[in-house]
C-alpha positions in Angstrom: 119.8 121.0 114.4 121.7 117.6 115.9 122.9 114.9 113.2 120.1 112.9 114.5 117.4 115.6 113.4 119.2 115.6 110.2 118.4 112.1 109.0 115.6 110.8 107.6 112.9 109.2 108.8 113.1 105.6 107.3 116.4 103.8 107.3 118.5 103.1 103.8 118.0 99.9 102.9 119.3 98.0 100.0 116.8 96.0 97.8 116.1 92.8 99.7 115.7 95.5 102.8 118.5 95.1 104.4 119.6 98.3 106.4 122.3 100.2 104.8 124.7 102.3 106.7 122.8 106.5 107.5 123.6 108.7 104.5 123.6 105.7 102.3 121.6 106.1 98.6 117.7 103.3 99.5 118.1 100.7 97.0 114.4 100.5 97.7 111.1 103.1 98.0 109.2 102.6 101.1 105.6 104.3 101.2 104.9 106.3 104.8 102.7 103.1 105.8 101.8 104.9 109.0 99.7 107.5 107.4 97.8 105.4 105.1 95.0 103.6 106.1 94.5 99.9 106.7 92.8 99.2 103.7 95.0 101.0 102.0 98.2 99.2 103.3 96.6 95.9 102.8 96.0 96.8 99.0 99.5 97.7 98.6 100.9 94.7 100.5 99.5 92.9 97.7 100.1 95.0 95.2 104.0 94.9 95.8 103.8 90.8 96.7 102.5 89.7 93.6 105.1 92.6 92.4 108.1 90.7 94.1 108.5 93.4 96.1 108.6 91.2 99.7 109.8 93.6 101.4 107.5 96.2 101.1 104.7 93.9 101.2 106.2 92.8 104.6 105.8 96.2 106.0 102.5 97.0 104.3 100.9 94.2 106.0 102.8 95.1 109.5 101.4 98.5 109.6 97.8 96.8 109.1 98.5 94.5 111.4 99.0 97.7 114.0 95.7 99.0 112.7 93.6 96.0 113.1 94.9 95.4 117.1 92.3 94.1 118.8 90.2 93.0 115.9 89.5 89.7 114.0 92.1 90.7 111.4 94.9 91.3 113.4 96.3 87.9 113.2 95.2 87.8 109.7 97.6 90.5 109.1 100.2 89.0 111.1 100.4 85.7 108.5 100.3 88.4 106.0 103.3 90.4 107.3 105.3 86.9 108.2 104.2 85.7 104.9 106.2 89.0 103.2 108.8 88.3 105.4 109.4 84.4 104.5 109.8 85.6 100.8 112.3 88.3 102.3 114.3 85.9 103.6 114.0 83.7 100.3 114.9 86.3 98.3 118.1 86.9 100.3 119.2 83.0 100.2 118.1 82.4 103.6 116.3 79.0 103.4 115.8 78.6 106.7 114.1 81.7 107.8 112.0 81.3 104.9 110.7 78.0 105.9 110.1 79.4 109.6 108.2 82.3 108.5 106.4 80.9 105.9 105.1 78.0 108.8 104.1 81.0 110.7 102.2 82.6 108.2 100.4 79.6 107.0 99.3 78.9 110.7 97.7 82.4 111.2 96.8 83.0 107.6 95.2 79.1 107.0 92.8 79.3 110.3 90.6 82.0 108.2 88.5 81.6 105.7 88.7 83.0 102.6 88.2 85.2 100.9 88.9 87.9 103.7 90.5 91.1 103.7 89.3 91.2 99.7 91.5 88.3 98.7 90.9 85.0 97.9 93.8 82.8 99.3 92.5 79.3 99.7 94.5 78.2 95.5 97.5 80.1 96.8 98.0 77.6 100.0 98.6 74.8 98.4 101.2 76.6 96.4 102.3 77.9 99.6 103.2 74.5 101.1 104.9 73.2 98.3 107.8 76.0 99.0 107.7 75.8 102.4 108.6 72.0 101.5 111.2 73.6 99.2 112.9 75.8 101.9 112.6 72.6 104.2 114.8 71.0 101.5 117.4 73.5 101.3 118.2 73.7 104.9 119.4 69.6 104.3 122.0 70.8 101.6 119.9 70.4 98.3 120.3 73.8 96.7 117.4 76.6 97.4 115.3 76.3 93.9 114.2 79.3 92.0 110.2 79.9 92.7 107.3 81.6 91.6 105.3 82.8 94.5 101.8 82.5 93.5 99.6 86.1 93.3 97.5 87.1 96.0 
């Protein structure tokens, strides 16, 4: 058996999922998104956002967003993902690709009416676009503010 046979699957990451060097201890548990369905994944995307868990949520939502190619939900799930991801970058101090992704996501995610996909999103939008304005404001110097994402 190679080295590269030897390693696992998924990558160590730390706990904002960052990678961590191979044959480092995961800071973080990852789910094997690719076998569960999409309903499944989009349950747990929300399940770890409203967690905190942005991350995982992120890449919950990505492997729906595989599994709805081609359908009217795949750029539904594609806000979803980027929406995980803006609170990824948040969560690791990174103002500005918070604000980018979190633009991205409210494109793709406000163009659909809601409720779809079994959640109701239209009261967290507004919530949504006060942080964004929040991010906006810490890419001009004024220190990134401590939030409460809203639940999904």
């Amino acid at each position: 058996m190679s080295e590269a046979d030897a390693r696992p699957r998924e990558r160590p990451r730390d706990r904002f999922g960052r990678p961590l060097p191979w044959g480092s201890i995961s800071e973080i548990a990852l789910e094997d998104y690719a076998s569960l369905s999409l309903e499944e994944n989009r349950a747990l995307g929300v399940a770890h956002f409203n967690a905190g868990r942005f991350f995982q949520a992120h890449e919950a939502w990505e492997e729906s967003w595989r599994k709805a190619e081609g359908t009217d939900d795949e750029e539904f799930f594609k806000g979803l993902a980027q929406l995980g991801a803006a609170y990824t970058h948040y969560a690791r101090g990174n103002a500005h690709g918070a604000r980018v992704l979190l633009e991205r996501a409210l494109e793709r995610i406000g163009s659909h009416d809601s409720p779809r996909g079994g959640m109701d999103i239209a009261d967290a939008l507004a919530t949504f676009e006060q942080q964004r304005a929040l991010f906006a404001l810490a890419e001009s110097g004024t220190p990134l503010a401590a939030i409460a994402p809203p639940t999904l």
